[in-house]
C-alpha positions in Angstrom: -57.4 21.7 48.4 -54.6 24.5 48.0 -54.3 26.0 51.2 -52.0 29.1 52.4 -52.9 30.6 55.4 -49.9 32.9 56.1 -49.3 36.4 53.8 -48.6 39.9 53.5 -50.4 43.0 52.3 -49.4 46.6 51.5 -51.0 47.3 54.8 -47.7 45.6 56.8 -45.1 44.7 54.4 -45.9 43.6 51.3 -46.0 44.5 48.1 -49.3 44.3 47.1 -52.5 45.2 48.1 -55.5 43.4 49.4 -57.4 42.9 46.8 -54.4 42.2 44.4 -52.9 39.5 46.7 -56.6 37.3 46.4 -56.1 37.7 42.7 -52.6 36.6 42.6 -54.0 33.4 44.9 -56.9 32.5 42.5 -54.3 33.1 39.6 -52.2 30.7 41.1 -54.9 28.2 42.7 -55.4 28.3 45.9 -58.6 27.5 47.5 -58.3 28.8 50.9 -56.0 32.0 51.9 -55.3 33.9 55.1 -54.3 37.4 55.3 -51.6 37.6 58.2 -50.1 41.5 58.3 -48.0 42.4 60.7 -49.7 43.7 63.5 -52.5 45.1 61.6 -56.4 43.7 60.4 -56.8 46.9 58.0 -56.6 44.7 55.2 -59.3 42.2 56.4 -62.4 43.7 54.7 -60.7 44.7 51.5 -59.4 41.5 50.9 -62.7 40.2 51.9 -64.4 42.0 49.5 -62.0 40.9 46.8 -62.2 37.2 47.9 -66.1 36.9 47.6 -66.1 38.0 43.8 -63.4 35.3 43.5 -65.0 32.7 45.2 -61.7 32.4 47.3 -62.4 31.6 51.3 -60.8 33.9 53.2 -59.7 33.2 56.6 -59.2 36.5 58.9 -56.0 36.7 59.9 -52.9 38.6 61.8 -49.3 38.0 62.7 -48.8 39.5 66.5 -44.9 40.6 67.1 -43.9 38.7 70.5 -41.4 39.1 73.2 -40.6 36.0 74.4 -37.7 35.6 77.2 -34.8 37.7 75.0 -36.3 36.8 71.8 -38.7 37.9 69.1 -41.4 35.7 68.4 -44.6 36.0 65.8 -47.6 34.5 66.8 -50.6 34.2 63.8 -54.0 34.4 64.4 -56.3 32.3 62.3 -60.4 33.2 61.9 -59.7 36.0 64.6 -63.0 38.1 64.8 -61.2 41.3 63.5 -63.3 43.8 65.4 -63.1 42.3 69.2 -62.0 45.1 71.2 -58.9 43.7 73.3 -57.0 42.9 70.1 -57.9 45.6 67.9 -56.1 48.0 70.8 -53.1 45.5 71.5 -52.5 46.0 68.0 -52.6 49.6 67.6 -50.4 50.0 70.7 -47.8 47.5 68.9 -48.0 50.0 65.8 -47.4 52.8 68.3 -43.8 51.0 69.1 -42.9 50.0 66.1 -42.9 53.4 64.6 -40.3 54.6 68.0 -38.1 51.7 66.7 -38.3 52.6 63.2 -36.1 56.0 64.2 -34.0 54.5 66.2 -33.2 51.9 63.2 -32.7 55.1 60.6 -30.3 56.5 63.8 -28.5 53.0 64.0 -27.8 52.9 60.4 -26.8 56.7 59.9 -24.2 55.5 62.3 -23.1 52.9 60.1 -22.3 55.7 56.9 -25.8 55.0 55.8 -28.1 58.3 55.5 -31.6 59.1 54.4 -33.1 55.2 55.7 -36.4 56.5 57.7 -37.1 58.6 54.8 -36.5 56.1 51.6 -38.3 53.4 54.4 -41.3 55.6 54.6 -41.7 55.3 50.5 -42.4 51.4 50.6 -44.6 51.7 53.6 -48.2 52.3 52.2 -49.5 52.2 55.8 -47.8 55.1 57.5 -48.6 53.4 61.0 -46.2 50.8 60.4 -42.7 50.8 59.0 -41.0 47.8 59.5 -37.9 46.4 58.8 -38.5 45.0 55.1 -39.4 48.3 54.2 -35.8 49.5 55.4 -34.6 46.5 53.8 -36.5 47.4 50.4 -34.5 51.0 50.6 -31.1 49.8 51.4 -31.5 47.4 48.1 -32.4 50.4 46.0 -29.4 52.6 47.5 -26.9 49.7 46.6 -26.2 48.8 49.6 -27.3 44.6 48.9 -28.3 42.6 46.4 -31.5 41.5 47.8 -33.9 42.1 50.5 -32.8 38.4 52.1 -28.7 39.8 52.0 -29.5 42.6 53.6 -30.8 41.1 56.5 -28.0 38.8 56.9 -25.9 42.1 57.0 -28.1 44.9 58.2 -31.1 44.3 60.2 -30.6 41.3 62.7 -29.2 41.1 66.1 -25.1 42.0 66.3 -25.6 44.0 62.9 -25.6 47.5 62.8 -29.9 49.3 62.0 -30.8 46.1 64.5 -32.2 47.3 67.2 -34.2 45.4 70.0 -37.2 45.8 70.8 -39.9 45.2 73.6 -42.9 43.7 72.1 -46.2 42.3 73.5 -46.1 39.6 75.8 -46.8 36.0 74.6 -49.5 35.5 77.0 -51.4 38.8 76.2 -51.1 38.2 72.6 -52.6 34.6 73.3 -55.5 36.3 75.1 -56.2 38.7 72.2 -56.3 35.7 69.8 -58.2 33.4 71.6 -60.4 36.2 73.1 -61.7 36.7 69.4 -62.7 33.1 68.5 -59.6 32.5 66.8 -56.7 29.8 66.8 -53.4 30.8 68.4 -50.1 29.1 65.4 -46.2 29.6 66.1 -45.3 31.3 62.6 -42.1 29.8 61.1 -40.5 28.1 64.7 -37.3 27.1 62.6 -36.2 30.5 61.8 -35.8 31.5 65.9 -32.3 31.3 67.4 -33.3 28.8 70.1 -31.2 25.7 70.8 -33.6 22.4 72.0 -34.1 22.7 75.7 -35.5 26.7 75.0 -37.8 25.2 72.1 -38.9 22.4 74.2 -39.9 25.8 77.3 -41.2 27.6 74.4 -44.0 24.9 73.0 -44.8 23.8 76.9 -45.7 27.7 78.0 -47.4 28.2 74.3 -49.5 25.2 74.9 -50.9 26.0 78.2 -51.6 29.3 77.0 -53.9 27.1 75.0 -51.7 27.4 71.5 -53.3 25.4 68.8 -50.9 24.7 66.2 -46.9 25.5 64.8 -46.5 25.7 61.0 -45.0 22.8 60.0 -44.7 23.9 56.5 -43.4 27.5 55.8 -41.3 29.3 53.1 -38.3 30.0 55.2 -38.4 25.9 56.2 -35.7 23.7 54.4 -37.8 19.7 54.4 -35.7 18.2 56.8 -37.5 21.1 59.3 -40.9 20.1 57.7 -40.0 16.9 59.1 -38.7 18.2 62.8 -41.8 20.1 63.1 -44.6 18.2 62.3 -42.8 15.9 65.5 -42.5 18.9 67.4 -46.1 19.0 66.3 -47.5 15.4 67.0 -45.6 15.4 70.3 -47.1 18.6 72.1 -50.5 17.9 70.6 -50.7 20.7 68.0 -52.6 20.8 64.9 -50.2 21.8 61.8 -50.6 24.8 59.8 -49.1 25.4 56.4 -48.2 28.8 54.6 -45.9 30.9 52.0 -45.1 33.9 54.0 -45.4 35.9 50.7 -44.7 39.4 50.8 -44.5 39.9 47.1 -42.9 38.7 44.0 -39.4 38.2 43.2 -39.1 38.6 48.0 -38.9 35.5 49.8 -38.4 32.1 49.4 -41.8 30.9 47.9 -44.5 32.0 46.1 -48.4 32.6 47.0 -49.6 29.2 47.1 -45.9 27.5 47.3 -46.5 25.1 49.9 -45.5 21.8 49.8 -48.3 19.3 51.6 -48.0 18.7 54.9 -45.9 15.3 56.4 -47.3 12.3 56.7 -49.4 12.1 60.4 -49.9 16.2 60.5 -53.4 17.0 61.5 -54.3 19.9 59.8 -55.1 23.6 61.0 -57.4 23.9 58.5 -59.7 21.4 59.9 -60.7 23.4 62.8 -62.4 26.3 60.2 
């Protein structure tokens, strides 16, 4: 079975809709697909819809920004129940933040010579609740600025670089409650890509476990295979399933492909088995 249970939709980041991200899956073969927008379940019943003419199984899904000690973290909800209460207002207060940081990212950059951001973000950002930092990234590509959305994040948009700017987002623990609250399965998104030396990865995986985390992905498009390998220890070690996704956002953006993922290391029990 082709499984890829982390993705974007025009109603976060990506580039394409709902409905045209389950075709692009089918096209491309997957069997089972979760829709993980940033801080946001609009997308849900669309992409429902689109999935049972298909005959592609949709798992609900969301990716919860996190603030974590002095770091960002993004914690995915699998087979959340999309319309229990606590998380639908977590998110929308999230939203409500994200679009205070989104000006002070256009006032960072026009500090740094660059004018016009908010603005040319806005015209990638189908959802108007939620501008986000690849949709800055998409308008600085356009205005010459980089060669690619991945450059300009090296040089633009992360911490020490000017248009970075931090942030205060929910708090592990109540993000945990909002996932679990709803029936669904708490996953560390893409663990490798966090600036945390061992003994902080080691606090982070105790705390998310007794906040009763249920898996890490092990296998994600920003990994390289030597951290397939690190994680699915990480994984066997703290007791946590293994989940496995693309992180697509939209074609030609990213490192991999809708349905991309490479099978899971040997001794990984699978997220997947818990649906």
């Amino acid at each position: 079975m082709k499984v890829d249970l982390h993705s974007h939709s025009t109603c976060s980041d990506g580039l394409l809709g709902p409905g045209e991200l389950v075709e692009r899956a089918v096209l491309r073969g997957v069997d089972m697909l979760a829709l993980t927008d940033h801080d946001e379940i609009s997308g849900l019943a669309p992409a429902r819809s689109a999935a049972a003419q298909w005959g592609l199984r949709l798992i609900d899904g969301v990716e919860i920004s996190v603030q974590w000690e002095d770091t960002t973290l993004h914690i995915v909800g699998l087979n959340i129940n999309p319309d229990h209460a606590p998380l639908v207002e977590g998110l929308a207060a999230i939203r409500a933040g994200r679009e205070q940081r989104a000006q002070r990212m256009a006032e960072s950059l026009a500090a740094a010579g660059i004018s016009g951001s908010l603005e040319g973000a806005r015209r990638y950002a189908k959802n108007p609740e939620l501008v986000s930092r690849s949709h800055f990234a998409r308008y600085l590509v356009e205005t010459g600025h980089a060669r690619d959305t991945n450059a300009v994040f090296r040089a633009y948009l992360t911490p020490g670089k000017p248009g970075y700017v931090p942030h205060q987002w929910a708090a592990l623990a109540d993000a945990m409650q909002w996932i679990k609250g709803s029936g669904g399965l708490a996953v560390l998104a893409h663990p490798g890509r966090y600036p945390l030396n061992q003994q902080q990865c080691e606090r982070l995986l105790k705390e998310f476990v007794e906040l009763g985390g249920a898996a890490v992905e092990v296998v994600t498009g920003s990994h390289t295979p030597e951290e397939f390998i690190i994680w699915a220890r990480y994984a066997k070690r703290y007791g946590l399933r293994a989940s496995a996704g693309s992180d697509f956002h939209g074609p030609g953006e990213g490192y991999r492909d809708i349905g991309n993922v490479p099978v899971l290391p040997a001794g990984c029990v699978p997220v997947w088995s818990s649906f």
